[in-house]
N, C-alpha and C positions, 0 to 999 in steps of 0.2 A: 732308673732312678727318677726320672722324669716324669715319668706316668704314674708314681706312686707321689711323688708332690701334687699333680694335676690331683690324685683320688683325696688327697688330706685337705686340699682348699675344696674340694666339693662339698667333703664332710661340714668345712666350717659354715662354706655358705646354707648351708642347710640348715643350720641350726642359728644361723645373724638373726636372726629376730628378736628370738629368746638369750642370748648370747649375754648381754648385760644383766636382766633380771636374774638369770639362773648363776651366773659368776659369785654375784653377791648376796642371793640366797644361800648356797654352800660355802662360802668362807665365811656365811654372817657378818659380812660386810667389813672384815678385816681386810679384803683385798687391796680395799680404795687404801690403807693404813700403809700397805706393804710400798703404793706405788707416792705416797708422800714420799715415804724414809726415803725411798728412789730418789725422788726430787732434792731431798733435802743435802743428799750425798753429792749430788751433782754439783755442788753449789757454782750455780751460774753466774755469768755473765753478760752485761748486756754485748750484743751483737753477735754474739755466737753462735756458730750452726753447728744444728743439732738433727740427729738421724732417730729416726723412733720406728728401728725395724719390728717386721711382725708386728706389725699397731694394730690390728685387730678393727676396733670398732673405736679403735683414738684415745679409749681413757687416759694413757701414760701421756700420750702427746698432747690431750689438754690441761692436763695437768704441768707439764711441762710449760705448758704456752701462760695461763694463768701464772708462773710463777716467777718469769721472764720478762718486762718490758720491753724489749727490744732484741728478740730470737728469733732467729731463723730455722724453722722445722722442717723438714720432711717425714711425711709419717707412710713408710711402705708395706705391700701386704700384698701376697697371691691368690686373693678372694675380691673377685669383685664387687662382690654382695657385702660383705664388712667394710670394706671401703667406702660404698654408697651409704651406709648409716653413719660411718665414721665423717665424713663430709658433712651431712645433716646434724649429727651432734655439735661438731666445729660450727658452725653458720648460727645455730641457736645459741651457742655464746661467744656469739661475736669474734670468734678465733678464725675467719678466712684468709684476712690478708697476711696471718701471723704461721698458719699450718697449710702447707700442700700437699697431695696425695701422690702415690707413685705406684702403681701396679706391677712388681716385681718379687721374683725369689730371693730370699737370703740370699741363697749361692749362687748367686750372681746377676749381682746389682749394678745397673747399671751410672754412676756414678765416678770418677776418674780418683787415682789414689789421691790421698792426704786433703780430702773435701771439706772435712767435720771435724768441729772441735773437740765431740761430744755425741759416743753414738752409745744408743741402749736398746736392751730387748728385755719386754716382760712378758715372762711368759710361752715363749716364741723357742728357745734353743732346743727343749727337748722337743720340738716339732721337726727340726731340720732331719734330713736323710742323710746327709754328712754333715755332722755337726764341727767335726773340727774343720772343714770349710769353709762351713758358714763363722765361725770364729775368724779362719782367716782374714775372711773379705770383709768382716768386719773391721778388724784390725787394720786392712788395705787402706779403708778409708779414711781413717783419722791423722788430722795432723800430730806434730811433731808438739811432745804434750799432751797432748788429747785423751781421751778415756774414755775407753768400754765400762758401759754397767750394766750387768745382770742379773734380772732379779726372776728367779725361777723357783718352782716346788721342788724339795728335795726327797731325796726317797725314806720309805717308811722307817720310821722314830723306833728306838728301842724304849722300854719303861712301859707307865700306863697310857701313857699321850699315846706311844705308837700303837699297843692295842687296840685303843678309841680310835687312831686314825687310820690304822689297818681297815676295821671294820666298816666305818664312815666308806672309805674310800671303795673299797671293793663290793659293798652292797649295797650303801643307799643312793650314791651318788649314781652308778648304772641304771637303777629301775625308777629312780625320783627323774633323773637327767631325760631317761627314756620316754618318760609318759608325760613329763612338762612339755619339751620339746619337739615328742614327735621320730627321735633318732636316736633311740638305743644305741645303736651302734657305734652312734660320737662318741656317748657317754662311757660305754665301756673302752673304746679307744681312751679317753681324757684318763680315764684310771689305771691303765695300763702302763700311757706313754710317762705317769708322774711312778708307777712299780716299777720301772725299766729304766728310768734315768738314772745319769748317773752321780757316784757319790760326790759331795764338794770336793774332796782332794780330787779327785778325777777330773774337776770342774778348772780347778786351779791348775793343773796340770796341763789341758787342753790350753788355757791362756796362755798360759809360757811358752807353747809349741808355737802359739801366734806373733810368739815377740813382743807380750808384753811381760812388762813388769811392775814393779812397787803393787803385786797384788794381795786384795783381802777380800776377805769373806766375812759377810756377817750373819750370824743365823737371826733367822724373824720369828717369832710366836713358838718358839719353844724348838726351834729347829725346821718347821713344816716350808719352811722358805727360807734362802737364805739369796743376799746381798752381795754379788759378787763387783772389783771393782779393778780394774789393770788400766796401766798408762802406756802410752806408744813415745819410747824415745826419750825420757825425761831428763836424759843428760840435754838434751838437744833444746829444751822449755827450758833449763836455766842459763845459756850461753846469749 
């Protein structure tokens, strides 16, 4: 399982360059839209820490940070290479002293239970190799109160949408992903790992196994995303 984590951050660093142009060339820039709603769900507070697993190249966690006055971020990721631009985009708007970086796996982060007020992953969960670990340890580290949010691509749409996004997905995103950036391979991975995930109830399911609850789902853009959201403990936040 290890070595097949080490092969998927390969893939990614492979492709960190192109990695933000090419995201929101194929969601048509709906993505940045996806990781507002994120924000907007979260509704923060000042002084809060906040986990922004699988942060990629930081979108969520500057988005996060820009919305926050007074947050405390960690933004983690098992690419070095995404990291290093994710750094570089924080510095260019002035989000250093607000976001930190952390070179780790989902499953198992090194961070002590009940850390975070407020941890999210976009993006990120249908990457894990055990994802209902990676659920757990997410869960591990949130306070008492606290919340997981999930904002991930759901798998293919039935009607005309899913057609359209059948076909989107399975052909132009492989050979357009391919020849922008150099790695086929990502690309047909990236369309595979969003055909293979799995369905919302199944999403909402793996949360409860984690111990959370008061959970919801939101679908985004006609279903192609949806907005997952669980709390740790909520008897225990109003005592």
């Amino acid at each position: 399982m290890q070595s097949d984590s080490i092969g998927i951050a390969r893939l990614f660093s492979e492709i960190a360059s192109r990695y933000d142009f090419l995201n929101h060339l194929f969601s048509l820039n709906i993505d940045r839209l996806w990781r507002k709603a994120l924000v907007r769900s979260a509704r923060l507070r000042n002084g809060a820490r906040i986990l922004d697993a699988c942060t990629g190249t930081a979108d969520l966690a500057i988005e996060l940070g820009k919305s926050c006055f007074a947050c405390e971020i960690t933004a983690v990721d098992f690419s070095g290479q995404m990291l290093r631009l994710g750094r570089e985009k924080v510095r260019k708007k002035g989000l250093a002293e607000k976001i930190k970086f952390v070179k780790a796996d989902v499953l198992d982060l090194p961070f002590p239970d009940c850390s975070f007020d407020l941890v999210c992953i976009g993006f990120g969960l249908r990457n894990l190799m055990d994802r209902q670990k990676g659920c757990d340890e997410m869960a591990r580290l949130l306070k008492s109160g606290g919340r997981l949010l999930v904002l991930e691509f759901s798998p293919f749409q039935n009607g005309y949408l899913g057609v359209i996004y059948r076909f989107y997905l399975k052909n132009l995103i492989p050979i357009l992903g391919g020849i922008l950036s150099g790695s086929a391979g990502a690309y047909n991975y990236l369309a595979s790992s969003i055909a293979g995930f799995l369905k919302p109830e199944e999403v909402v399911l793996m949360m409860k196994k984690s111990g959370l609850t008061e959970i919801s789902l939101k679908p985004l853009t006609g279903g192609i995303a949806c907005l997952y959201s669980g709390v740790k403990n909520p008897i225990d936040r109003l005592l």
